[in-house]
C-alpha positions in Angstrom: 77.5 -41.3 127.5 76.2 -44.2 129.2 73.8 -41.6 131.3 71.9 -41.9 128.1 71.9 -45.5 127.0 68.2 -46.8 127.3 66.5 -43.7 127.7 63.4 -43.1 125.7 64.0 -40.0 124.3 67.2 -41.4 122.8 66.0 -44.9 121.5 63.9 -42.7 119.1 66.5 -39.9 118.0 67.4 -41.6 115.2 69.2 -38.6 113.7 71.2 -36.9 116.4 71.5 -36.9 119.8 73.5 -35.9 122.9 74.1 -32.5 120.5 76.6 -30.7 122.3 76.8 -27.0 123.0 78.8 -24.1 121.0 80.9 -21.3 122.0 83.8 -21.4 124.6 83.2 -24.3 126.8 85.9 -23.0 129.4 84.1 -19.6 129.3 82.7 -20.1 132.6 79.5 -19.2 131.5 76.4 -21.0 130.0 73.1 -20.1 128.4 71.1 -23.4 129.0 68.1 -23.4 126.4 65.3 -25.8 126.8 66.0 -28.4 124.4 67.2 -29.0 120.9 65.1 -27.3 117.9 64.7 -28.5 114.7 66.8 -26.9 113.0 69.9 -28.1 115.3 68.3 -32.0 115.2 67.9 -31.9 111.0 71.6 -30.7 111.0 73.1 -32.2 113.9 74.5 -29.7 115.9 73.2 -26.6 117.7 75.2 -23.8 115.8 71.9 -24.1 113.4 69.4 -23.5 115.8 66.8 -21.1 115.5 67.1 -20.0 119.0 70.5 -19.2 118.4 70.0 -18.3 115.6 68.1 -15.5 117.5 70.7 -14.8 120.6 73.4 -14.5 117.8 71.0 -11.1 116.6 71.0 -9.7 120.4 74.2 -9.8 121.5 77.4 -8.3 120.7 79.1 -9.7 117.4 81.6 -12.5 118.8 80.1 -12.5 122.1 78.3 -15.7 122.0 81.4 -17.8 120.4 83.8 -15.6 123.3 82.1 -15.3 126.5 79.4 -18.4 126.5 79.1 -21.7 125.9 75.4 -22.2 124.7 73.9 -25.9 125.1 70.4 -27.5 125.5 69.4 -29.1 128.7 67.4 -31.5 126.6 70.0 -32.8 124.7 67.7 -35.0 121.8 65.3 -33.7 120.0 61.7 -33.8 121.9 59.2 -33.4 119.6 58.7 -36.9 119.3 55.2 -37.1 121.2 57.0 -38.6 124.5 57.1 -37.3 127.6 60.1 -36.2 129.4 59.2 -37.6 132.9 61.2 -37.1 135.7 63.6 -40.3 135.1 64.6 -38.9 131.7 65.0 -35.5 133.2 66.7 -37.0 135.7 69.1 -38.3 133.3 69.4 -35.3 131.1 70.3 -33.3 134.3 73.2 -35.8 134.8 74.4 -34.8 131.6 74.3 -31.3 132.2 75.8 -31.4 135.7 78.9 -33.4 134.0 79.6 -30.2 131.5 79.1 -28.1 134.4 81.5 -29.8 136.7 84.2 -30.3 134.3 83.9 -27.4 132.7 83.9 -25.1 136.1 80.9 -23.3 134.6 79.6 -20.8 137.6 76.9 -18.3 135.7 74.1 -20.4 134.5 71.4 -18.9 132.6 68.6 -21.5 132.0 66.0 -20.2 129.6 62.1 -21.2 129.5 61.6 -24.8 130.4 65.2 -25.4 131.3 64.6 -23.2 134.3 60.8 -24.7 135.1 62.1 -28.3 134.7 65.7 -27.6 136.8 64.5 -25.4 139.4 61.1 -26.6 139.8 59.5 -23.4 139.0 56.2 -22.6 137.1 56.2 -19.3 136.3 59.3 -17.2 135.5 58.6 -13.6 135.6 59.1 -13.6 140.0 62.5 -14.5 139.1 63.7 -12.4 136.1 65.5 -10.0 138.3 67.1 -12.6 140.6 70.2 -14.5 141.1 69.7 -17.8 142.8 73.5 -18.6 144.3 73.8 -22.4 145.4 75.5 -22.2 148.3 77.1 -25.4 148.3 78.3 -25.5 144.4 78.9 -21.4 144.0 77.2 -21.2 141.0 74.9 -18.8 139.9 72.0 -19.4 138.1 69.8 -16.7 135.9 66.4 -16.7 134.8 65.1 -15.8 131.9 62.1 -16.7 128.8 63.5 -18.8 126.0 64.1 -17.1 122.8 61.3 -19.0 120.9 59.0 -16.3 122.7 59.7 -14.1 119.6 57.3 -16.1 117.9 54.1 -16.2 120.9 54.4 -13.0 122.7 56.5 -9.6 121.5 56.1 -8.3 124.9 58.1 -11.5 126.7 60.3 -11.4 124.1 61.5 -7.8 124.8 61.8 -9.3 128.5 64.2 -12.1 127.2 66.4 -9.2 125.0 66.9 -6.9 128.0 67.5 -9.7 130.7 69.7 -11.6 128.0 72.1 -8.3 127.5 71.9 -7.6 131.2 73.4 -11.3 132.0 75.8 -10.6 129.5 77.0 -8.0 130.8 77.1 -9.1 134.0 79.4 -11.6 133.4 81.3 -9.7 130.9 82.2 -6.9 134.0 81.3 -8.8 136.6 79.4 -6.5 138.2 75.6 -8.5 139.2 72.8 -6.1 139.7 70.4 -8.8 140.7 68.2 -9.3 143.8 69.6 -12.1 145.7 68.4 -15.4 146.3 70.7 -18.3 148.3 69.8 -22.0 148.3 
């Protein structure tokens, strides 16, 4: 995508980048994780990443290729000791909002940084129980930790179980018992 010609984090992704997401694109439904791990950079593709590696354990068997579509909103790897400053978010953002549009995707969940770096936000916890609807687009957008919590803080991580199977469900039945916020 031309979005991502010239941009630093790309010029030094030698490997893999632009990974795509898994799972069922026309779902209608995203889990957005921060950005690509390791695992999904050394193998080229985020069906080996460790933090799905870990949402595969939590939710229903099937559930993550059937109801989601799982992607990173950092689409290269970023552990490469640069920055991601607001023009390469910027430009990562335009990526994302490309899927989004084309794919009609209206239940977002963004997890850890994805949700500080799209929304703005510093801490996550005031948000956990909230829906944010965007007025103009309809979507619907869901906070949560990232799964890579598992390995900082056990108690967060039980956070990101429970609000993880409570989205799911939520878009499974359709039936959001969220506190509502409109933008």
């Amino acid at each position: 995508m031309s979005v991502c010609n010239d941009c630093a984090l790309r010029l030094f992704n030698s490997r893999g980048h632009n990974l795509g997401g898994i799972g069922n694109i026309w779902s209608g439904n995203a889990l957005v994780l921060p950005n690509v791990d390791k695992s999904a950079y050394k193998k080229q593709d985020m069906s080996f990443s460790s933090q799905v590696e870990l949402i595969k354990q939590i939710l229903p068997t099937g559930g993550l290729e059937q109801n989601l579509y799982t992607l990173p909103l950092i689409r290269c790897n970023e552990h490469f000791d640069i920055e991601i400053t607001q023009r390469i978010l910027l430009r990562c953002l335009t990526y994302f909002n490309n899927d989004v549009d084309t794919h009609q995707i209206k239940n977002i969940m963004l997890c850890g940084d994805a949700a500080r770096r799209m929304l703005n936000i510093d801490d996550l916890k005031p948000y956990l129980n909230t829906v944010i609807c965007d007025r103009k687009t309809r979507r619907r957008y869901f906070i949560n930790y990232s799964p890579l919590v598992k390995f900082t803080n056990d108690d967060n991580f039980e956070v990101f179980k429970s609000h993880l199977v409570k989205y799911y469900n939520s878009i499974v039945t359709k039936i959001y018992d969220y506190e509502i916020m409109i933008i």
